[in-house]
C-alpha positions as CSV (number, residue, x, y, z in Angstrom):
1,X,8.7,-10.2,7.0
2,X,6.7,-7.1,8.6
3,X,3.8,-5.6,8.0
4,X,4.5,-1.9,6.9
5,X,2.0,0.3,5.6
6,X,1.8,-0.3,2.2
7,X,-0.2,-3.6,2.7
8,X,-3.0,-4.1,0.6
9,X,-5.4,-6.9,-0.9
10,X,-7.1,-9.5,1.2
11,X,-6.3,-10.5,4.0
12,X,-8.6,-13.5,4.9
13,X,-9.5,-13.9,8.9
14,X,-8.6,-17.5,8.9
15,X,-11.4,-19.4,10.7
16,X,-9.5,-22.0,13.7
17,X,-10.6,-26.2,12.4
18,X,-11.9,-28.1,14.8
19,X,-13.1,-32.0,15.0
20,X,-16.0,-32.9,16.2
21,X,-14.7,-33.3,20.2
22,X,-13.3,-30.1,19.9
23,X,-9.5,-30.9,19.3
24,X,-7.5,-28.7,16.9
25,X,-7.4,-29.6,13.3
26,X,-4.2,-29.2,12.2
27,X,-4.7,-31.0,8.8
28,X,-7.4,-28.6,8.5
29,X,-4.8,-25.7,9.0
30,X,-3.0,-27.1,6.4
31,X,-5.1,-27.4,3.7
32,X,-7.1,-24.0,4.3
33,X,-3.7,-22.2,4.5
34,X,-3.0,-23.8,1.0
35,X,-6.0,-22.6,-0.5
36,X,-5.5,-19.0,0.5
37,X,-2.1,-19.0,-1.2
38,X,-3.1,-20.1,-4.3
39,X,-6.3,-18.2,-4.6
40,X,-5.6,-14.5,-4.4
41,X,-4.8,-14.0,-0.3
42,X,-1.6,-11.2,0.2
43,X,-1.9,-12.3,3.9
44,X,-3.7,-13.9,6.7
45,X,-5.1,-13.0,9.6
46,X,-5.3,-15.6,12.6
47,X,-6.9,-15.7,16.3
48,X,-9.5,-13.0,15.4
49,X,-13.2,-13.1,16.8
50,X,-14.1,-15.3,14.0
51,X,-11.4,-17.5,15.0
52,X,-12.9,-18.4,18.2
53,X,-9.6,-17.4,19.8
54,X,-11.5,-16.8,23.4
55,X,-11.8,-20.6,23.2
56,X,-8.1,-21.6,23.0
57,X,-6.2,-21.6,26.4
58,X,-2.4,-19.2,25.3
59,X,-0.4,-22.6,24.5
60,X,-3.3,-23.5,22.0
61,X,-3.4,-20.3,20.7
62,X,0.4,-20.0,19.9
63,X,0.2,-23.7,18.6
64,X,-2.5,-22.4,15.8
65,X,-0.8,-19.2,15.1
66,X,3.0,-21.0,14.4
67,X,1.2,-23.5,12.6
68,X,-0.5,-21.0,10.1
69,X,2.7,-19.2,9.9
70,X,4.9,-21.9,9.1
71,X,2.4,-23.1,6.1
72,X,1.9,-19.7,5.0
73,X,5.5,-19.4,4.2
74,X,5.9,-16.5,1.9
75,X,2.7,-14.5,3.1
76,X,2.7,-12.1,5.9
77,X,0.7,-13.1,8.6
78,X,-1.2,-11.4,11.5
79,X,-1.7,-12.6,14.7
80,X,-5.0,-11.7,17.1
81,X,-3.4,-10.6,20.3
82,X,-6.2,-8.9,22.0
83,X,-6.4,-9.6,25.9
84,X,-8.2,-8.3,29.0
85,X,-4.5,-7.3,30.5
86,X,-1.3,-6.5,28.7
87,X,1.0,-9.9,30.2
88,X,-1.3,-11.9,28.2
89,X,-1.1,-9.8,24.9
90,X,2.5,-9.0,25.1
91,X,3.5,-12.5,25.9
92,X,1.5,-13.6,22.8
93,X,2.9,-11.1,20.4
94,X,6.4,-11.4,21.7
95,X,5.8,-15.6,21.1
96,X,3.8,-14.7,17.2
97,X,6.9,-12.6,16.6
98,X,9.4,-15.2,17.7
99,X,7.6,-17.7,15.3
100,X,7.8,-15.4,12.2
101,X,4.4,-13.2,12.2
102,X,4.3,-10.2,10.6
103,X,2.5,-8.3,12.9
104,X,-0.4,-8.5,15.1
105,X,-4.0,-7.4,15.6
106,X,-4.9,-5.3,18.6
107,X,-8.8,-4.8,19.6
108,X,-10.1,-2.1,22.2
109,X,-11.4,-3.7,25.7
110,X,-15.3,-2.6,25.9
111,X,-14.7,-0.6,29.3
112,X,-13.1,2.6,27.2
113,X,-15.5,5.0,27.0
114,X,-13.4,8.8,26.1
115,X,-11.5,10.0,23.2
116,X,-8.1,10.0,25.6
117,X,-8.7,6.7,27.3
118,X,-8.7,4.9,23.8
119,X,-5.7,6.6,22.4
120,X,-4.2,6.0,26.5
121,X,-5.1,2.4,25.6
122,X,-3.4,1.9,22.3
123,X,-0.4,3.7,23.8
124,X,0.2,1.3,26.4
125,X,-0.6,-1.5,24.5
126,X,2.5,-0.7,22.1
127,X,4.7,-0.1,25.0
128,X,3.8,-3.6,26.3
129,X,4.5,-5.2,23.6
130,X,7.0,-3.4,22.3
131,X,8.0,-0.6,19.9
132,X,9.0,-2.8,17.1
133,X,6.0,-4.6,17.0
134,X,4.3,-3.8,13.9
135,X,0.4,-3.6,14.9
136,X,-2.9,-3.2,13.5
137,X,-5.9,-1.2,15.0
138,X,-9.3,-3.5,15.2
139,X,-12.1,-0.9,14.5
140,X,-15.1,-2.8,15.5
141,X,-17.8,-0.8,17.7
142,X,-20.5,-2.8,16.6
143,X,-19.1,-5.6,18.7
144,X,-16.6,-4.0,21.4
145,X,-18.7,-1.2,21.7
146,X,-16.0,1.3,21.4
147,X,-16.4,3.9,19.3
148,X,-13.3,5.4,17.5
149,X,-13.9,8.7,15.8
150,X,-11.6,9.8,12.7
151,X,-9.6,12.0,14.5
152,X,-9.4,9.2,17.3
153,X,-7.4,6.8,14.7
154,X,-5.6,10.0,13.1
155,X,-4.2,10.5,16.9
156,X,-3.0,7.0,17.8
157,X,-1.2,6.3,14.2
158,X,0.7,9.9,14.6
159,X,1.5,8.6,18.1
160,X,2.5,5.0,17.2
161,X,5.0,4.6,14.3
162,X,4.6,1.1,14.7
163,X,0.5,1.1,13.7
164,X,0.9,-0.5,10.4
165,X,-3.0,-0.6,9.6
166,X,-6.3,-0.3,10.4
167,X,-9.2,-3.0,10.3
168,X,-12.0,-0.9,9.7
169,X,-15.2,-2.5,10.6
170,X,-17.9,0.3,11.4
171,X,-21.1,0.2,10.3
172,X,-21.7,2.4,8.2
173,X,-18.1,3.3,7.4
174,X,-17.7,4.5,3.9
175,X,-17.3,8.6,5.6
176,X,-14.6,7.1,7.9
177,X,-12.5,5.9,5.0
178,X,-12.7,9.0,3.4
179,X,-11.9,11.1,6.2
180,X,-9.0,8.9,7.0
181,X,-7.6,9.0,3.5
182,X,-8.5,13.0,3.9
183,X,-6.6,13.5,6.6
184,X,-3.4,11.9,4.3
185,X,-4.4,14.3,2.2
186,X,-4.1,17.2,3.8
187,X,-0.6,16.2,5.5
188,X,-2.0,15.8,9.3
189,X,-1.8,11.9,9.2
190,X,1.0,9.5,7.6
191,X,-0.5,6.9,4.7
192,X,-1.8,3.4,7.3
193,X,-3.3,0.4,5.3
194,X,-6.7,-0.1,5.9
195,X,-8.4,-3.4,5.5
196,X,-12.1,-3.8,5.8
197,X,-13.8,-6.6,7.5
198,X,-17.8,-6.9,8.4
199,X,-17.8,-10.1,6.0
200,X,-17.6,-7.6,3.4
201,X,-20.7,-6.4,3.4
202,X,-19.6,-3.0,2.0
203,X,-16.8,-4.3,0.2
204,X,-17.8,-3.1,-3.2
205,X,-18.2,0.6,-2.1
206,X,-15.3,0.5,0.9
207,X,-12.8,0.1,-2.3
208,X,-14.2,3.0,-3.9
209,X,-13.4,5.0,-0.6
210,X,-9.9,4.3,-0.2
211,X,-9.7,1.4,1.2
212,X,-7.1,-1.5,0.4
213,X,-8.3,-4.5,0.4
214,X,-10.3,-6.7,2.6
215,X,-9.5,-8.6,6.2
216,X,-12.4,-10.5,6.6
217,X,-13.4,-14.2,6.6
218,X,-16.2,-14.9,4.3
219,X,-16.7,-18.5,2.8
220,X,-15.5,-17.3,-0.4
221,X,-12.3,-15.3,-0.2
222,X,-11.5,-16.0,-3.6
223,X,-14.5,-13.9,-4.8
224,X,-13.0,-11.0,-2.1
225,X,-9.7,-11.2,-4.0
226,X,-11.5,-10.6,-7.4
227,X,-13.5,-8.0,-6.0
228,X,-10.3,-6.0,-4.8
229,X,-8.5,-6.9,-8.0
230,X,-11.4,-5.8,-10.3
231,X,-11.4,-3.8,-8.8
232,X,-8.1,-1.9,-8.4
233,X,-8.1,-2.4,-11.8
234,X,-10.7,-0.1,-12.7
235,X,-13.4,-3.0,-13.6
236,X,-16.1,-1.0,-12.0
237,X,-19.0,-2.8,-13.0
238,X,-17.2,-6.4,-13.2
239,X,-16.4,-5.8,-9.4
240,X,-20.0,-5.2,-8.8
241,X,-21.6,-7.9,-10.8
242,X,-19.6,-10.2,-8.8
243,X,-20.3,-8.7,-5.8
244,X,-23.9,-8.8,-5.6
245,X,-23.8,-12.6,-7.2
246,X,-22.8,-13.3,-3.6
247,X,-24.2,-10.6,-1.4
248,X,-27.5,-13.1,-0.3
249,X,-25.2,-15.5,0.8
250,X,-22.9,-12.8,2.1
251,X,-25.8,-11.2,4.1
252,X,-26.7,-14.7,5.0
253,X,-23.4,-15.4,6.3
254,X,-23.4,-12.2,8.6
255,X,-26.3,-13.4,11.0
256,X,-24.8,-12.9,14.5
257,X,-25.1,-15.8,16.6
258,X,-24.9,-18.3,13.8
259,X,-22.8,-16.4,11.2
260,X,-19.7,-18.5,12.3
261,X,-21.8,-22.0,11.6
262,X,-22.7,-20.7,8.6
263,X,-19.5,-19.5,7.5
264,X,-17.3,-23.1,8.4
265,X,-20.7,-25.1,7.1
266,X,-19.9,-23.5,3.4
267,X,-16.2,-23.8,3.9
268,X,-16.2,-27.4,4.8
269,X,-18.9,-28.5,1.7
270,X,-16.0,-26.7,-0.2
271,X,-13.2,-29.0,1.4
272,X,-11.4,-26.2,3.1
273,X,-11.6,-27.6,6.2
274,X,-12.8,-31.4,7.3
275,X,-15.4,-30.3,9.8
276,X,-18.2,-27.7,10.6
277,X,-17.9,-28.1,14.2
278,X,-16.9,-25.4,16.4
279,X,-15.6,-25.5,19.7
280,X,-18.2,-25.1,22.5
281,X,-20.1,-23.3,23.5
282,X,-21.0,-22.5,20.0
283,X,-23.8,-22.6,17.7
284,X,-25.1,-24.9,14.7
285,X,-27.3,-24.8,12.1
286,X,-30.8,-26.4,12.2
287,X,-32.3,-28.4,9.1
288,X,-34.1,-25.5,7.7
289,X,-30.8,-23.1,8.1
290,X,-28.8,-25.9,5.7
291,X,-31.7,-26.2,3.2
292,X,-31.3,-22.3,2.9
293,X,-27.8,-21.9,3.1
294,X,-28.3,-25.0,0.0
295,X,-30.5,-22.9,-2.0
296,X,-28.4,-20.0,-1.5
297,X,-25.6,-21.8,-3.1
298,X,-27.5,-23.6,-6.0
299,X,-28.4,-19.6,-6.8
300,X,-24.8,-18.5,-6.3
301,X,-23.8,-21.7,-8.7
302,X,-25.7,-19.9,-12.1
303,X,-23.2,-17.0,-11.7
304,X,-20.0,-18.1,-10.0
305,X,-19.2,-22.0,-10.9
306,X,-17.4,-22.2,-7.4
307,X,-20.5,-22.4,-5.6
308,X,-21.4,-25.4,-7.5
309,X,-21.0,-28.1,-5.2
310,X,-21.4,-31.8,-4.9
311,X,-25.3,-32.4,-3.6
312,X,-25.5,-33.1,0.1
């Protein structure tokens, strides 16, 4: 199974389970990998920046990623690869590929500043780990503080047959998408899948631009898979209602610095995974952030009965 271009859907950006001392969860694995099979997921994505993956050592990290993959059997999955030098990344895609991923996930290192020197980057980067390696560009400026233009992407997909996709997370982003999806168009760049992450904050709209599907890890993937599906099925106003039943918590969700504690909080009072903790250093939520994230959920509950949860 590889990735190829015409990927689409929801792609969720698997959080990594933890116990409380910081050991792996693998049960954890299990079970959340099981939910996002039988509730709307065309994919996962593993090792991303919501996966605390700068907290597992390379052995750890190709522990989690074969033991997503081999649960997931049947849906492509994506590997993080992203390292500061290219031994590290192609030595962890050459291993992901070995253990049946279907690609992997390459972000830009915050020290490229030009045009030339991010489409340099993303053409050594394929080289290293090889030409057959199907690979997605991470778009995220907000946090590697590289900025990637249209024509930036248009250059390094033309140059890379092997670029598969794009995980578009600018902010804002809508004219991106439709620039990209112009340039298709017009003939100067070949059809890439693009996947939209920033929790899906813009999820409702990204759709309407052109985008596939989502690749993002929000503590309700199953509402991201009916947004995309209402969506795709011209449900415009469905899509939306749905939508903005969850943006509060959504927007709640998106705090940076405690985003991730709010994001494996919900997902563990849903069962997905046995504990909250995250791996230090990291963050948790205080007694006042619960009782909000709480209320959030008991107003989510009156329009989408999966945030109706067992009381605390």
């Amino acid at each position: 199974m590889r990735l190829d271009a015409s990927e689409r859907g929801v792609f969720p950006i698997a959080p990594t389970p933890f116990h409380a001392d910081g050991r792996i969860d693998v049960d954890s694995i299990d079970r959340l990998t099981d939910f996002y099979a039988e509730n709307g997921a065309t994919g996962l994505t593993v090792l991303g920046v919501m996966g605390e993956a700068g907290k597992l050592d390379q052995g750890e990290a190709l522990d989690v990623a074969r033991r997503f993959i081999v649960r997931a059997e049947g849906l492509p999955v994506i590997v993080g690869v992203s390292a500061p030098g290219f031994a590290a990344m192609a030595s962890l895609a050459r291993s992901a590929m070995d253990a049946g991923a279907a690609g992997v996930m390459i972000a830009p290192p915050s020290t490229l500043r030009t045009d030339d020197q991010i489409v340099g980057y993303y053409a050594q980067a394929a080289e290293a780990i090889g030409a057959d390696v199907p690979f997605v560009i991470q778009d995220y400026p907000l946090t590697f503080s590289v900025v990637m233009t249209p024509g930036v992407i248009r250059r390094i997909v033309n140059d890379n047959p092997a670029c598969m996709m794009l995980k578009h997370e600018d902010w804002p982003g809508l004219e991106k998408i439709s620039a990209l999806r112009g340039f298709e168009a017009d003939g100067t760049m070949r059809h890439i899948a693009i996947l939209c992450g920033n929790g899906g904050l813009f999820l409702d709209f990204e759709t309407e631009r052109g985008a596939d599907g989502a690749m993002t890890g929000y503590a309700f993937p199953d509402m991201l898979a009916d947004v995309v599906r209402l969506a795709a099925a011209g449900e415009r106003d469905a899509a939306h209602d749905l939508f903005d039943a969850h943006l509060p918590l959504l927007r709640y969700e998106q705090q940076p610095g405690i985003g991730l504690a709010v994001r494996k909080y919900v997902m563990a009072r849903r069962g997905l995974i046995a504990s909250p903790a995250q791996r230090k250093p990291g963050g948790a939520l205080g007694k006042r952030a619960v009782a909000e994230v709480e209320y959030l959920l008991g107003r989510l509950a009156r329009h989408d009965p999966r945030a109706a949860l067992a009381p605390v």
